[in-house]
C-alpha positions as CSV (number, residue, x, y, z in Angstrom):
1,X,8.0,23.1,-0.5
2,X,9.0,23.5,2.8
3,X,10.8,21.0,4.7
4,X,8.7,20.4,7.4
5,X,9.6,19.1,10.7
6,X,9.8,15.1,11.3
7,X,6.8,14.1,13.7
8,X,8.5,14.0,17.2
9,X,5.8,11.2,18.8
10,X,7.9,8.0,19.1
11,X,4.6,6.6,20.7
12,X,3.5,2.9,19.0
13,X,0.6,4.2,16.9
14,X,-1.1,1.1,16.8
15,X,-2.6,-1.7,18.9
16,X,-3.8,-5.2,18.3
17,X,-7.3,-6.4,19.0
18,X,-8.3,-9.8,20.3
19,X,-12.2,-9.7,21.2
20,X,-14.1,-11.0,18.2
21,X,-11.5,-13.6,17.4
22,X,-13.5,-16.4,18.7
23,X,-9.6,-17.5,19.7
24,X,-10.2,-19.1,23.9
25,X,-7.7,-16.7,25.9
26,X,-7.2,-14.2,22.9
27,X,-3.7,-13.0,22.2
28,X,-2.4,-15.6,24.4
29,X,-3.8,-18.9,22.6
30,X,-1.1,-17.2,19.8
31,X,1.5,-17.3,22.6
32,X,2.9,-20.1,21.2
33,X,2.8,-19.6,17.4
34,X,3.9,-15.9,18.0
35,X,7.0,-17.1,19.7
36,X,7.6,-19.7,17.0
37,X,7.8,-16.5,14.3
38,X,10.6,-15.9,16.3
39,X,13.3,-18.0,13.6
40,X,11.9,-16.3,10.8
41,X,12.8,-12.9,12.4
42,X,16.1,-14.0,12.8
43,X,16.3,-15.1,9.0
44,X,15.6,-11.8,8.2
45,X,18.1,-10.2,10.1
46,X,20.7,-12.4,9.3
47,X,19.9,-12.5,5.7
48,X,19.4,-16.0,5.4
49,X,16.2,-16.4,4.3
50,X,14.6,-17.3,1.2
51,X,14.8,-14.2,-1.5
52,X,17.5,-13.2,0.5
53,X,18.7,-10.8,-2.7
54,X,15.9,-8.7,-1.7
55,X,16.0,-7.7,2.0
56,X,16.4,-4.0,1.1
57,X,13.2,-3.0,2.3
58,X,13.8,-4.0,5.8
59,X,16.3,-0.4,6.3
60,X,14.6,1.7,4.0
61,X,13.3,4.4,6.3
62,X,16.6,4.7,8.0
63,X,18.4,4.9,5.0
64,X,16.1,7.3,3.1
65,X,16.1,9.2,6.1
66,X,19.4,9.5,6.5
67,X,20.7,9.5,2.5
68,X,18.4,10.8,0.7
69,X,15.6,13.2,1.7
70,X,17.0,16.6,1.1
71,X,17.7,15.3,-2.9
72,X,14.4,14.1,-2.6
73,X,12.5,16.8,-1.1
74,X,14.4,19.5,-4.1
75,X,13.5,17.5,-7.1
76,X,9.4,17.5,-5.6
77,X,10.0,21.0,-5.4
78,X,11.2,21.5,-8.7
79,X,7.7,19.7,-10.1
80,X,6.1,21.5,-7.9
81,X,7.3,24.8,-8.7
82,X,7.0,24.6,-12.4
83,X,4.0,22.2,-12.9
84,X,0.1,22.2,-12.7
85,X,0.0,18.7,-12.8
86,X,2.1,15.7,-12.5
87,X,1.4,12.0,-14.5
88,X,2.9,9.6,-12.6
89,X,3.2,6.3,-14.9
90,X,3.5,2.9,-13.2
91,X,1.7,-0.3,-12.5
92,X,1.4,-3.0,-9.7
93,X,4.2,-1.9,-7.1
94,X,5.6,1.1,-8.8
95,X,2.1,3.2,-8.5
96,X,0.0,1.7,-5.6
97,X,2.1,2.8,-2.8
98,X,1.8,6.0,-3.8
99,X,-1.8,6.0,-4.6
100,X,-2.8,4.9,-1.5
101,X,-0.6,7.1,0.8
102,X,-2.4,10.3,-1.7
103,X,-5.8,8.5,-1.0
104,X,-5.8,8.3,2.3
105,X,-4.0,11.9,3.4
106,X,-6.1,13.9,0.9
107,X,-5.6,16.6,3.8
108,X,-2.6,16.7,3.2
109,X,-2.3,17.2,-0.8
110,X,-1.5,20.7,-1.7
111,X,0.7,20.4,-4.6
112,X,0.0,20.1,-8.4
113,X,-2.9,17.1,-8.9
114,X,-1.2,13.6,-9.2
115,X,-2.8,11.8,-12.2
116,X,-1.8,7.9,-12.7
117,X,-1.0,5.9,-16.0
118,X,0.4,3.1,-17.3
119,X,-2.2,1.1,-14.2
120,X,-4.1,-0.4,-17.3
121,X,-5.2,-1.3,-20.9
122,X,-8.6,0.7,-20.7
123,X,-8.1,3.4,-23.8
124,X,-11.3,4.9,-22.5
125,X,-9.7,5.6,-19.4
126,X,-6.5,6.8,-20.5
127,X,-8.1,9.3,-23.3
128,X,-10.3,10.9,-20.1
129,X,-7.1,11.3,-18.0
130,X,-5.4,13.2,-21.1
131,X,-8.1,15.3,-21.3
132,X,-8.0,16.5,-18.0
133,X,-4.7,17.8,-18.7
134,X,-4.8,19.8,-21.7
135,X,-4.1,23.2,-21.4
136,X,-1.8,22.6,-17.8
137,X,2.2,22.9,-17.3
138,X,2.6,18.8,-17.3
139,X,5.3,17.2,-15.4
140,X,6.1,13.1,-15.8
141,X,7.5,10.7,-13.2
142,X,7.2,7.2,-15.4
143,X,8.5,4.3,-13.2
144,X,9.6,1.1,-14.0
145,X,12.7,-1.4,-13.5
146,X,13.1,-2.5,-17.0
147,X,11.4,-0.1,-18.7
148,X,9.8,-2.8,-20.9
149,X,6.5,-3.3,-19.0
150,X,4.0,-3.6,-21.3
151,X,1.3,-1.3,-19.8
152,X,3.8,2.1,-18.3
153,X,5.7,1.4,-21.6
154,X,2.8,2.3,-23.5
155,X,1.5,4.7,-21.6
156,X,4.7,6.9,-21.8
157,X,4.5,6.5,-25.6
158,X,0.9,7.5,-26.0
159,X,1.2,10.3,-23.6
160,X,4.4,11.9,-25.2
161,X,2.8,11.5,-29.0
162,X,0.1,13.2,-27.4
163,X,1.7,15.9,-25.4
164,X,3.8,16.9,-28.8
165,X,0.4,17.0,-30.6
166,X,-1.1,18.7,-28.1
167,X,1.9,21.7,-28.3
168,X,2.7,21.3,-24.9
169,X,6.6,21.8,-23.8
170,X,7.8,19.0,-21.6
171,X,11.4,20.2,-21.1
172,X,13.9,17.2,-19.6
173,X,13.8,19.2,-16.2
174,X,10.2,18.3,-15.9
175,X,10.6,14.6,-16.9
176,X,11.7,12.0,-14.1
177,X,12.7,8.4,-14.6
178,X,12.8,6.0,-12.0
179,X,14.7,3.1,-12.7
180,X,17.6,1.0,-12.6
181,X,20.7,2.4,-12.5
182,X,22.6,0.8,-14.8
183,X,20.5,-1.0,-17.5
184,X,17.4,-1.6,-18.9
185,X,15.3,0.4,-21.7
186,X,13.9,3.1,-19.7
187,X,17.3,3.4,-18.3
188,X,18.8,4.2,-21.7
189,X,16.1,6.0,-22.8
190,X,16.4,8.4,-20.0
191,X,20.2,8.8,-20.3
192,X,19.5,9.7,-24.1
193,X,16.7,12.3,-23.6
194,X,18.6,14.2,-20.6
195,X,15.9,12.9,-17.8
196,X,16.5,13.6,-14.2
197,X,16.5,10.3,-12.9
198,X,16.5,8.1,-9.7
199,X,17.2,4.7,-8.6
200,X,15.2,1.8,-7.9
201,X,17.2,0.0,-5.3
202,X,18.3,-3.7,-6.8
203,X,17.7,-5.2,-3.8
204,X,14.1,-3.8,-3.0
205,X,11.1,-5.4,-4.9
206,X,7.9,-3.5,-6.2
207,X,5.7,-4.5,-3.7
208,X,8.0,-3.9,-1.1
209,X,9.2,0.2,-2.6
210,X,6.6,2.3,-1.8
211,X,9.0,4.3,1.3
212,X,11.6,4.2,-1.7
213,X,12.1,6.8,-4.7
214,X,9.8,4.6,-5.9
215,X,6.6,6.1,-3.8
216,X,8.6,9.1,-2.2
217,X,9.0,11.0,-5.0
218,X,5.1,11.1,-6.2
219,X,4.0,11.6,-2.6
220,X,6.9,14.5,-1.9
221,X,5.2,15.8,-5.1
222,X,1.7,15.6,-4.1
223,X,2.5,17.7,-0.9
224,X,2.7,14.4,2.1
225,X,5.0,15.1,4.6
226,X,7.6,12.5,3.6
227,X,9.9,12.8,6.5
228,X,6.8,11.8,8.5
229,X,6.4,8.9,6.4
230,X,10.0,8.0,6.9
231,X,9.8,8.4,10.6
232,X,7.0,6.2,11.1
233,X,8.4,3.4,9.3
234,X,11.9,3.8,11.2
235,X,10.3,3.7,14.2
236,X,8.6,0.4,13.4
237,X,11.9,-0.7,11.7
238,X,14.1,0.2,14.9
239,X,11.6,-2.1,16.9
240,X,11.5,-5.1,14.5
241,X,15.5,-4.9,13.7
242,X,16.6,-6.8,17.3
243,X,15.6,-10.3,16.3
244,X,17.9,-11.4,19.4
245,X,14.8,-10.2,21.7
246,X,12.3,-12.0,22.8
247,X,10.0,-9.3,22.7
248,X,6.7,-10.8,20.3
249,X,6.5,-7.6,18.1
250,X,2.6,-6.6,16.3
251,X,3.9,-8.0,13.1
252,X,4.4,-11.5,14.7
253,X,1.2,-11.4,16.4
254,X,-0.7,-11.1,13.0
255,X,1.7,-13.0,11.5
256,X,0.2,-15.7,13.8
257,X,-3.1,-15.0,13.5
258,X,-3.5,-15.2,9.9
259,X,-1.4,-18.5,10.1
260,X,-3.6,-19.9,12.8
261,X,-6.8,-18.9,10.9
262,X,-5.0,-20.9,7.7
263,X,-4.6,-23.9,9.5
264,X,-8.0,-24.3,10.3
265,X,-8.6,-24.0,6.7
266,X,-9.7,-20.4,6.4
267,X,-8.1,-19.8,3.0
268,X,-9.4,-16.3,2.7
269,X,-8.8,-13.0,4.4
270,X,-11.1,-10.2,4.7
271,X,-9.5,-6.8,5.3
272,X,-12.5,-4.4,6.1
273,X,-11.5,-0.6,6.8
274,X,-14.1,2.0,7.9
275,X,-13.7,4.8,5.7
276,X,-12.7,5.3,2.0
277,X,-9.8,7.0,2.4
278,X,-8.3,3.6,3.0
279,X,-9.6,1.7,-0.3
280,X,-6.2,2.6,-1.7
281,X,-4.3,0.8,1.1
282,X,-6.3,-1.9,0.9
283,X,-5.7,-2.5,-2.7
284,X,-1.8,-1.9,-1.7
285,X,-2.4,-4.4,0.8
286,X,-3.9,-7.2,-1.7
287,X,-0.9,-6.9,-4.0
288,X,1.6,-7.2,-1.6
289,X,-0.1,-10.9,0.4
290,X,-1.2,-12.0,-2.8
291,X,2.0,-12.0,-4.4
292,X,4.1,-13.0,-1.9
293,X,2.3,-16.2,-0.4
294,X,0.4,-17.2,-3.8
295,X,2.9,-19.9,-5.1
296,X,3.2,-23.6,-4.9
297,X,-0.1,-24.1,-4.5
298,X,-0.4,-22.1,-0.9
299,X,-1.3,-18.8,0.2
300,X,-4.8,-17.2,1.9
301,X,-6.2,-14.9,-0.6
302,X,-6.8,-11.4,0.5
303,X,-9.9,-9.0,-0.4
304,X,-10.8,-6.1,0.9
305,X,-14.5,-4.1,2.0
306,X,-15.3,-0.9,2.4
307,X,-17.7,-0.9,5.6
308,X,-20.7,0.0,6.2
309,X,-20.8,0.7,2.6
310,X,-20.2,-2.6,1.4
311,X,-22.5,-4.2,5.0
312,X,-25.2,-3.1,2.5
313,X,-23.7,-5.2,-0.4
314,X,-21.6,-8.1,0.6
315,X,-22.7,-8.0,4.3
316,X,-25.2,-11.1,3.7
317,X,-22.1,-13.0,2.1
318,X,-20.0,-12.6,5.4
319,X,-22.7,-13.2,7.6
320,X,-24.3,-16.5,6.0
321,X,-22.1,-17.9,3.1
322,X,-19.7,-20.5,3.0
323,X,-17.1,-20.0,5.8
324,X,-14.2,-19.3,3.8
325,X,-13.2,-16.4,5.7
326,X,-11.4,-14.8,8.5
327,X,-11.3,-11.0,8.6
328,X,-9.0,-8.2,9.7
329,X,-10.7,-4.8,10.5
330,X,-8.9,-1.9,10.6
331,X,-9.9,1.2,12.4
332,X,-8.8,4.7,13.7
333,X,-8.8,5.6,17.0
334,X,-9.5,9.0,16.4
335,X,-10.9,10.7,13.1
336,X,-9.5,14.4,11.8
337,X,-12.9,16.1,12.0
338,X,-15.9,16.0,14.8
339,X,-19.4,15.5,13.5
340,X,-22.1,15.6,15.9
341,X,-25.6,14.6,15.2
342,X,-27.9,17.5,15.8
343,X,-31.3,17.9,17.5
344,X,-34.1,18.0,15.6
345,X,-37.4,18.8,17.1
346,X,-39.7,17.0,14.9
347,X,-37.6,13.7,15.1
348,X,-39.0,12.2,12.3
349,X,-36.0,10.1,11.4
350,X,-36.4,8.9,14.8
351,X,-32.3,9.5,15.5
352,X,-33.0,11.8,18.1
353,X,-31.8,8.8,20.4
354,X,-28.0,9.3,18.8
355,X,-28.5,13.6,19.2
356,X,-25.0,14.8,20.7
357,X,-22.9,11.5,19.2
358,X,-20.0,11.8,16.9
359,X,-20.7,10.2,13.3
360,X,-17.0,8.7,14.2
361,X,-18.3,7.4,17.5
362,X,-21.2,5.4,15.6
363,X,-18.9,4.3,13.0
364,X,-16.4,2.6,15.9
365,X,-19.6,1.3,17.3
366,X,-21.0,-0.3,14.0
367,X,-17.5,-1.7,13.5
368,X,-17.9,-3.8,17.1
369,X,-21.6,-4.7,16.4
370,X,-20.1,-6.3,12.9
371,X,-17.4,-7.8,14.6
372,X,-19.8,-9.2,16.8
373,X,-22.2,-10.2,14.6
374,X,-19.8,-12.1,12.5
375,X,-18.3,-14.1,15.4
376,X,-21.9,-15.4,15.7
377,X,-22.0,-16.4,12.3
378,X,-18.5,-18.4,13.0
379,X,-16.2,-15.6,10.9
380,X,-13.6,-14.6,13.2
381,X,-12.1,-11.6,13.2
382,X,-8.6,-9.3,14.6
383,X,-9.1,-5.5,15.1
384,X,-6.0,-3.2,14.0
385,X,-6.4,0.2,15.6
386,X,-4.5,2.8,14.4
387,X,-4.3,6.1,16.7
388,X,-5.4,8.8,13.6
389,X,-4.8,8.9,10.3
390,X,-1.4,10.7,9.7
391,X,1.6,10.5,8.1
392,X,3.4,9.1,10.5
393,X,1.1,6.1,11.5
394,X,0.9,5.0,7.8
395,X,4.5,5.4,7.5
396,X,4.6,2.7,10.5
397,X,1.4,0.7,9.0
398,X,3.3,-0.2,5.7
399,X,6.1,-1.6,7.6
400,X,3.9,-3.5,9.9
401,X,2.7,-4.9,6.8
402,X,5.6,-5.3,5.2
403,X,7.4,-7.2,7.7
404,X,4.2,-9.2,8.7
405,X,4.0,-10.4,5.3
406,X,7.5,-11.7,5.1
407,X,7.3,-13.4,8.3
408,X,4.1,-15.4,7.2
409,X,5.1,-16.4,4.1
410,X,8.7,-17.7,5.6
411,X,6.4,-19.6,8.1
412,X,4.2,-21.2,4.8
413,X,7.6,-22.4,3.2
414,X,7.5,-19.9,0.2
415,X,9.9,-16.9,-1.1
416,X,7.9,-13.3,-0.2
417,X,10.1,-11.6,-2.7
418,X,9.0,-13.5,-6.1
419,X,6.4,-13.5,-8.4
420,X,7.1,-16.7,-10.9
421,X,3.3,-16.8,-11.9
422,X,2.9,-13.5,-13.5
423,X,4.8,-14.6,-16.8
424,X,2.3,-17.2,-18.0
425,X,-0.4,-14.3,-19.1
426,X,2.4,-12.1,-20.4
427,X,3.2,-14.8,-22.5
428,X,0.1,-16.0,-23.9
429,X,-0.7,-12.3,-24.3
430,X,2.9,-12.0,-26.4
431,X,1.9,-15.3,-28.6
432,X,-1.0,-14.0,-29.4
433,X,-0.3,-9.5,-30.6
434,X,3.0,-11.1,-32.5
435,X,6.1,-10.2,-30.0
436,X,9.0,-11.2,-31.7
437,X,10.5,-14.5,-30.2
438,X,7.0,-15.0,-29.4
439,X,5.3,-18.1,-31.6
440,X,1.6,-18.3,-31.4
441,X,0.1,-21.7,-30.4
């Protein structure tokens, strides 16, 4: 694979939006609140902040930059060279970074098909996805801290019992584990088998590693540009890192607006994108808020719409149901491909009216009439442009994120880096199939 080029644009690939958010003066009545985000900047920098133990995130593009691409970029191209397909194993945090980047670039994909495991319990599912490999030169990237999660744990166990059934040779050259790097089952499990492996960084949470190994590796695989990835996230980080300024960054600006929206008891947030290629960051996106603020009883909930697919499903909901919501859209500026609508002389359809129009020139015009339409049905509403879908500006959209997630849940009072809740169904779940130390109620 060849190392391609960084992206050289350092220019800020997205803008903030303030004309449907019913908000008397727009980005300035967030002046205030904005500037107050300010200390929770600083206890980020200074490493002071609650989860502390987990601030890793905040350099990874620099140091993956700097440390680790070349490594990175010759262990993709081993996969790539000697496989057809590659199963990438992983739930929650150690798969839907990766996903979504795949999702939304599939441009860009030019390498061996990415197929994901280990998401789920469905064996429906899982016996289609096998199928779709027999027959193929398989590689396996199987990801997980402990290597004790229930769902990737059985999924690496069901594949490989199928994969020796099946005759096919996995050599240890074509098996990565991504892990911890000292401990933990899948740890020792690799050591034992001869696996290449790579780290998880200690200090870097799941929801927070997608520009680690974590999502690298899959998306190096898969045939993203990486380094553009990388460079886009640095450049956000660079901006973000001076906490001493008083300059009111994009992710303090959200940050405000969802905690404005909050406080007038909006507990839910609707993140609406305009073309599928984002669904995958938008279920990225729901995993990471949800996580973070969902604890001690706080926390807006976030969902996510497709639109105008879903205008045609939920639409009615958003426009006339209880007023639960605020909503983020999120947009591109520009799309990769022109489509025109053509002439036609009978006119029929009666679209003669849009003849010369780009369909992406209509879809940035449905998004204002929604936006609009919404405000007059008293749900509120922030645009987030983003210049065109590349590399590069998802690389800097995922630290926007990131870092505007942190900075709202410091300002609610809770830890962004925990999860405490997700152990009560893991341990009915363990009662109830007999784990050992487990006892049934």
């Amino acid at each position: 694979m060849e190392r391609l080029p960084k992206e050289s644009s350092q220019k800020v690939p997205i803008r903030l939006d303030y004309c449907f958010s019913g908000l008397t003066g727009g980005e300035g009545a967030l002046q205030a609140r904005s500037e107050s985000l300010h200390a929770q900047r600083k206890a980020l920098a200074q490493g002071t902040c609650a989860g502390s133990d987990f601030l890793g995130w905040l350099a990874l593009p620099s140091v993956m930059l700097s440390e680790l691409e070349d490594s990175m970029f010759d262990l993709a191209e081993q996969l790539r060279a000697s496989c057809e397909a590659v199963v990438v194993i992983g739930i929650g945090g150690s798969y839907l970074g990766a996903k979504a980047i795949i999702d939304a670039l599939p441009e860009s994909a030019n390498g061996p098909s990415v197929t994901f495991l280990g998401c789920n319990l469905c064996p429906d599912y899982l016996h289609n996805q096998l199928q779709t490999l027999v027959g193929r030169k398989v590689g396996v990237i199987v990801i997980s801290k402990s290597g004790t999660t229930t769902e990737p744990a059985l999924a690496l166990r069901i594949f490989l019992d199928w994969a020796q059934a099946q005759g096919m040779e996995i050599g240890a050259d074509r098996i990565v584990a991504i892990t911890d790097a000292a401990r933990g089952a899948l740890h020792d499990e690799a050591k034992a088998q001869g696996w290449q492996m790579l780290v998880i960084p200690d200090n870097v949470g799941g929801r927070y590693s997608v520009l680690s190994p974590v999502g690298l590796l899959p998306l190096a695989v898969a045939g993203i540009n990486i380094a553009d990835l990388l460079s886009g996230a640095e450049l956000c980080e660079q901006r973000y890192h001076d906490a001493s300024s008083s300059e009111i960054v994009e992710a303090q600006q959200y940050a405000a607006w969802r905690l404005e929206q909050y406080e007038r008891g909006r507990s839910v947030e609707l993140l609406a994108t305009y073309t599928p290629y984002m669904a995958g960051i938008a279920e990225w996106y729901k995993q990471l808020f949800a996580e973070s603020e969902g604890k001690e009883g706080k926390g807006i909930f976030p969902i996510s719409a497709i639109f105008t697919t879903d205008l045609h499903s939920l639409g009615q909901y958003f426009q006339q149901g209880l007023r639960l919501f605020f909503a983020t859209h999120l947009q591109f500026e520009n799309s990769q491909f022109e489509i025109a609508v053509p002439s036609s002389r009978a006119d029929g359809d009666g679209l003669n009216y849009l003849k010369g129009r780009t369909l992406h020139e209509i879809n940035k015009v449905a998004q204002r009439a929604t936006q609009q339409a919404h405000l007059e049905g008293d749900l509120p509403s922030l645009g987030i442009w983003v210049s065109q879908r590349t590399p590069f500006n998802l690389g800097y959209l995922i630290y926007f994120f990131e870092y505007a997630c942190a900075l709202s849940c410091l300002a609610m009072g809770v830890n962004p880096f925990n999860q405490p809740g997700v152990e009560a169904y893991k341990r009915h779940m363990f009662e109830q199939l007999g784990k050992p130390g487990y006892i049934a109620k």
